[in-house]
N, C-alpha and C positions, 0 to 999 in steps of 0.2 A: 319496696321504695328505695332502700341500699341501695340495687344490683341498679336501680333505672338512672338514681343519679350517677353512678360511677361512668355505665355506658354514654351519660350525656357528655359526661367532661371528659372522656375519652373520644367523644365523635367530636367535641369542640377543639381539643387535642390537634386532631385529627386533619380536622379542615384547616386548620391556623396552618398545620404544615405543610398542607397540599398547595400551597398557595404561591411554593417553590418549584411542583413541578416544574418542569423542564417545556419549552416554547417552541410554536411551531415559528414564531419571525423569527428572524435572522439571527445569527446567535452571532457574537463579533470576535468569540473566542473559538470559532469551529470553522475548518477548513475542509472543502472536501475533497482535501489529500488525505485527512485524519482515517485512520482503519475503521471507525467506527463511523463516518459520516452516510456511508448507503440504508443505513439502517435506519438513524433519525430521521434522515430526510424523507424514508418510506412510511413513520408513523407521526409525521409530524403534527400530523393537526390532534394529535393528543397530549402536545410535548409543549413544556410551557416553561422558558428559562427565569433569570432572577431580574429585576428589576434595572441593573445595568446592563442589561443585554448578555451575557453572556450564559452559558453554560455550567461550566466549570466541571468538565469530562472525569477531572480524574480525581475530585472533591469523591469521600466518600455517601450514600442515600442510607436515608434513613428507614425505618420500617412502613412508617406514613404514607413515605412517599412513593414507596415501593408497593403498598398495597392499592392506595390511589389509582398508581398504573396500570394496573395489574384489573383492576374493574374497568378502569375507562376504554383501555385498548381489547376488552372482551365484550364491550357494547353489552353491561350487566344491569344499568344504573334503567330505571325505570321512567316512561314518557312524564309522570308526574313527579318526577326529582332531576330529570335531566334541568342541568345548568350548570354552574361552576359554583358557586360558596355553601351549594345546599345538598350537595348529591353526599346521604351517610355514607359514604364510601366501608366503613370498617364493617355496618350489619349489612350492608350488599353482601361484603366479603364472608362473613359468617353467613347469614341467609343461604351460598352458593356452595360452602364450603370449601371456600381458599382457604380461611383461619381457623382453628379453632378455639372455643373458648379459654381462656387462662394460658393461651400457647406464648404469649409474647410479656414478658414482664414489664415492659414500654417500647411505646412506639415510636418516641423519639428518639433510640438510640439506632446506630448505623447496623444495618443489615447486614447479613455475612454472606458467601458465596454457597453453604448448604443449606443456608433458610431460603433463600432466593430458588434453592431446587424442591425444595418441601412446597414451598406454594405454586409453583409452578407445575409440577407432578399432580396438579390437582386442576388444573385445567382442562375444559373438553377438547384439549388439541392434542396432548398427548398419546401416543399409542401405548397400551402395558400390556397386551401378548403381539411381541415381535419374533420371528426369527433369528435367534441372534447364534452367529456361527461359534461353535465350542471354542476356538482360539480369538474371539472377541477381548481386545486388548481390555484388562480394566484398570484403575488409578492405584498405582501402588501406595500412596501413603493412606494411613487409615484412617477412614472414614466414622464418625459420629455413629452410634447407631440406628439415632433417632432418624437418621437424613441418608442412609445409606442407599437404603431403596429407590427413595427418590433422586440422588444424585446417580447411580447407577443409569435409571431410565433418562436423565439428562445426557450423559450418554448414547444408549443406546438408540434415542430419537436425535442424535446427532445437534443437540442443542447449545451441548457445551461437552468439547473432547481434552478440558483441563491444558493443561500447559506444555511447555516440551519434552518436558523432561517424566511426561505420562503425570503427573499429580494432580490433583482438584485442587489441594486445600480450602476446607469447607472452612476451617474458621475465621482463614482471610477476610476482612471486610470488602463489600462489593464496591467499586467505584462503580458513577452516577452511570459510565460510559458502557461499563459491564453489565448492567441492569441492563441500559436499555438493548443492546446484541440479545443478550438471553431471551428479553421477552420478545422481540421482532421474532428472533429465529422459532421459538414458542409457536409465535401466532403465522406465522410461515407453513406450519406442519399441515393445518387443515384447510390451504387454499392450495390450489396449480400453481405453486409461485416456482418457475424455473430460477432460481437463485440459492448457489449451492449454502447448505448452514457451514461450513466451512473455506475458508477462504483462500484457503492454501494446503497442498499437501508436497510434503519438501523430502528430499532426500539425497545426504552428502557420503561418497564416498570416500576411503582411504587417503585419494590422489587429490583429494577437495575439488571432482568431479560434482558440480549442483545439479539437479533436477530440480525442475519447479513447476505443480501441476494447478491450474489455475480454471472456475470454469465458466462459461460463457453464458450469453444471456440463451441460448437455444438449447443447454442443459450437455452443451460438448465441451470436451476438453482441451485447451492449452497448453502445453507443453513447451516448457525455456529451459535452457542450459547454460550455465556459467562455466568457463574452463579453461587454463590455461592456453595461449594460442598463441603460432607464430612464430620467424625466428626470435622475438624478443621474449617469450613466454609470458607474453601482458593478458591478465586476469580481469576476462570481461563476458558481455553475452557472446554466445557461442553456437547456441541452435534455436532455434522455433519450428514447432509442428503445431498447426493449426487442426481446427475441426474437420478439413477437410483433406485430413489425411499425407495433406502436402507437408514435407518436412523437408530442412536444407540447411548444413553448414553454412555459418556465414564466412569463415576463411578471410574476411577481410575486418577493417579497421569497424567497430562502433563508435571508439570514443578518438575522438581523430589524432593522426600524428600533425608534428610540427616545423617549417620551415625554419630554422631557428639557429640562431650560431651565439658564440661567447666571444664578448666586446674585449676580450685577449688578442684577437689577433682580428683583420679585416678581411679574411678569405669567407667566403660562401659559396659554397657547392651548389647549392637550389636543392638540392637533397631533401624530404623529410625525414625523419629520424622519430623514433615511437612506435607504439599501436604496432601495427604490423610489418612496419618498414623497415628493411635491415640494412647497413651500410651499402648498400649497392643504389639505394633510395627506393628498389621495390621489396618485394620482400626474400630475398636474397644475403647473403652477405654474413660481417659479423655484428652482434646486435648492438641495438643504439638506444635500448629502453629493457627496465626491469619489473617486475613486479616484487617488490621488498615484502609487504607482510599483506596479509588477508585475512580479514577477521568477520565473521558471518553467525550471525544470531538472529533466532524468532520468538520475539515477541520478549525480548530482552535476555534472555537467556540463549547458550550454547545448542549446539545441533548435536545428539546420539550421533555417530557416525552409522552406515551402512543400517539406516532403519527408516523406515517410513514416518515422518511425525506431520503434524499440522496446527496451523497457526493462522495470522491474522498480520502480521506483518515482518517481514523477511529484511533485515539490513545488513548490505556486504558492505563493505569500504576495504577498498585497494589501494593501497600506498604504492606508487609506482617514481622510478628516475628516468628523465630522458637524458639525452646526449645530447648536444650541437652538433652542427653537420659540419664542421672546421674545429672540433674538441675531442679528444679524447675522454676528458671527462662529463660525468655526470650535472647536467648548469642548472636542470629543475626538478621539483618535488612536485608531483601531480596525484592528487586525493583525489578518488573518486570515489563517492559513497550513493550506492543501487537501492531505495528503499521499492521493497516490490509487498504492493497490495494486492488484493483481486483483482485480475486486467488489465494495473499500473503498476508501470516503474517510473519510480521521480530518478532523477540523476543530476548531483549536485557535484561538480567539478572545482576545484582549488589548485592555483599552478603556485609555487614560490620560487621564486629566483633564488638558485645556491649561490650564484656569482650573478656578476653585471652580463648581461644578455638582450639579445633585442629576437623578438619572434616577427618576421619576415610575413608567414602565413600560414591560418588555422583554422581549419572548417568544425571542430570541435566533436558536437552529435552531428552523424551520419549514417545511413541503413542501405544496405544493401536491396534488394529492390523484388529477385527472383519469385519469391514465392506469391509474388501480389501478381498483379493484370495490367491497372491503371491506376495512375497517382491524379490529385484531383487539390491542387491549394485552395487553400482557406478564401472561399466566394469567388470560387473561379469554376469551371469545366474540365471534366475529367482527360485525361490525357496517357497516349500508351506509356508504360514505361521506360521503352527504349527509344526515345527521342528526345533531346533536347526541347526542356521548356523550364521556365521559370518564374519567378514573380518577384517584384520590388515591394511587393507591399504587407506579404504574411508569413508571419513565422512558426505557418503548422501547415503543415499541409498528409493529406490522410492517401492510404496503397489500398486497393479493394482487392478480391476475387471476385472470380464471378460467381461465388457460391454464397458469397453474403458477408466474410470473414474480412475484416478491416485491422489496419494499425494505425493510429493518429498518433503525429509527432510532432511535438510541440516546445520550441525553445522559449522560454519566458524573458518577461523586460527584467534589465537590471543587468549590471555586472556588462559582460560582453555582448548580452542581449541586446543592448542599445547601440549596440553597430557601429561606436565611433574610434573603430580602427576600419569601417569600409570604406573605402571609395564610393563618393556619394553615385557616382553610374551605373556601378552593380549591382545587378540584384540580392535580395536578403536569403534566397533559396533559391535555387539550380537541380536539375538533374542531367546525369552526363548519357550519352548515347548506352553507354556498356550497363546500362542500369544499377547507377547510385545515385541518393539526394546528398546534397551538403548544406551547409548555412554558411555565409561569407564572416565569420567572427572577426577573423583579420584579414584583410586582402587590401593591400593599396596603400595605406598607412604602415607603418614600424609599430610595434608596443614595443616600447624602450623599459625594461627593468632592473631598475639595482638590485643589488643581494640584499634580502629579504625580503623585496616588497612584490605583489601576488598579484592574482586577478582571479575571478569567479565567474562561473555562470549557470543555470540551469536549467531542465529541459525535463520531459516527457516523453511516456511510448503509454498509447493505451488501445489493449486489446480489447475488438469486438465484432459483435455480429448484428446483423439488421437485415 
């Protein structure tokens, strides 16, 4: 009679806390830029937030609520308890043997990163006789021994490859966001699901040469490089090799140069100056932009150099100076921070005026065009890429192959998004004969700025196939 009321007021326990999972409506605190948003969105109708609508990704889960999920996204719970306030979630979980008895001394406390592998190594998705090659990397820090095996096989079923730096840390507590990646990737293992459990496999050499291997919805590979380039040596993307084998230097501008001169003196060359352009105004000459510092981490921490790691979310930021085209010196500070997810790069731009200056004209994001077919804007018909066309009305427009392989690129409202340095005539996006798109940020208007005051904008590239 002991043992039945304890389990009662443990299953009561139980439910009170389930009552936080995590929601398939709309969560008001998740974007999906977030690293972790393809995954909720895929189990959503399991997923049940808090009462203000949100989320709260990086709150740490409880044991409750972690076992809760853990039956419901196994389709465990029986036709005569399916519902929501009545399903005994904890003797399901005993019944199937996720839990065992006296394993958890309360359920209200926050789950750690090697219990979340213990229960999860007990699912029917996991494989435990693998293949696994003798030089199979494993987690240098030590591992619990309770939890070893099972975080091993997290591992080795590619469910979780720990951090960059090769560690697990099992006793870390799980955030809510981490839970749900682990169990998605989990329940990923015993379907066809062409979506890789890792998101990114990165590798920086000596010269801060990036790789970045990324992989597609058809189970092929992506391929980016980040690399110094040009006479300016401006630190930006640099290659793409797609699925179908096609690869190519980009050799020209991504993040655009600038028409721009220092309110010092009234000369203007037309020249731009930046990105790729050297005092000659092509790329020629002596330089008129630099790259100052480069700082590159995955998933908050530093990159091993010369080793293969992988992650979940990749952020470079480049501090870069440009020149005026009538200055000698250096008139702006130009931030560009790359945050690269599976398939996307977001790209967040900040210019600050060092001195009083005025920008002429600035096409901002721009791509080079060769390895596509036909570019195709947002609710319009596809178009060669070698031809002038454009649109006044959208600010994404997508490059296909003819083998299925896409890049959608998309500059967002706000900041210079709002086009009010264009000329209301112009179109919002153009491509030129020799095959580049541009965006009109500035054309036809001045941006006039004092020393210190800036401007913003932000934009998109997202890789894929169909």
């Amino acid at each position: 009679m002991k043992k039945q009321i304890q389990m009662i007021a443990i299953i009561g326990m139980l439910l009170l806390l389930s009552q936080n999972i995590f929601s398939a409506v709309t969560l008001r605190d998740v974007s999906k830029n977030d690293w972790f948003f393809p995954y909720i969105s895929s189990i959503g109708k399991y997923v049940e937030g808090y009462s203000d609508g949100t989320l709260r990704p990086s709150n740490n889960v409880t044991v409750a609520e972690f076992i809760a999920l853990v039956v419901r996204t196994n389709d465990l719970q029986s036709e005569e308890t399916k519902g929501f306030v009545r399903i005994p979630y904890l003797q399901t979980a005993l019944d199937n043997g996720l839990i065992l008895p006296h394993e958890f001394l309360g359920f209200s406390k926050d789950i750690t990163r090697g219990e979340i592998a213990t229960i999860l190594a007990r699912t029917p998705n996991i494989k435990h006789k693998l293949e696994i090659p003798k030089d199979k990397m494993r987690f240098k820090d030590e591992l619990p021994k309770e939890s070893e095996n099972s975080i091993n096989l997290m591992n080795d079923n590619a469910i979780s490859t720990g951090y960059s730096d090769n560690t697990f840390r099992a006793a870390q507590k799980a955030t809510r966001a981490e839970a749900l990646v682990m169990l998605k990737r989990t329940n990923d293992k015993s379907r066809t699901v062409s979506v890789s459990p890792i998101s990114l496999n990165v590798y920086l050499d000596e010269d801060n040469v990036l790789l970045v291997k990324m992989l597609l919805q058809n189970g092929k590979e992506e391929m980016i490089q980040f690399n110094y380039g040009g006479v300016n040596g401006i630190y930006s993307l640099s290659k793409i090799e797609n699925g179908s084998t096609n690869a190519f230097n980009i050799g020209t501008d991504f993040i655009g140069p600038y028409i721009m001169t220092s309110d010092s003196n009234s000369e203007n060359t037309g020249r731009f100056t930046g990105g790729w352009h050297g005092s000659n105004g092509n790329g020629t000459g002596g330089e008129t932009g630099r790259s100052k510092t480069v700082t590159i981490n995955l998933d908050g921490y530093n990159i091993n150099k010369n080793e293969w790691v992988s992650g979940d979310e990749l952020i470079i930021n480049v501090c870069n100076e440009i020149k005026g085209n009538n200055s000698t010196n250096y008139i702006l500070d130009e931030s560009v921070t790359y945050t690269v997810t599976n398939q996307m790069i977001d790209i967040d731009v900040l210019g600050t005026a060092k001195e009083d200056l005025t920008i002429h004209k600035y096409y901002g994001l721009q791509t080079q065009n060769a390895i596509w077919n036909t570019i195709e804007y947002k609710n319009s018909s596809k178009n060669n890429i070698y031809q002038y066309t454009d649109s006044k009305t959208s600010s994404e427009y997508t490059l296909r192959d003819f083998n299925g392989y896409y890049l959608r690129v998309t500059l967002n409202e706000g900041g210079l998004g709002n086009y009010q340095y264009k000329e209301e005539d112009l179109a919002k996006c153009f491509s030129l004969e020799y095959g580049k798109t541009y965006f009109n940020l500035v054309n036809g208007k001045d941006l006039d700025l004092n020393k210190g005051q800036n401007f913003n904008w932000t934009g998109s590239c997202f890789f894929g196939y169909e």
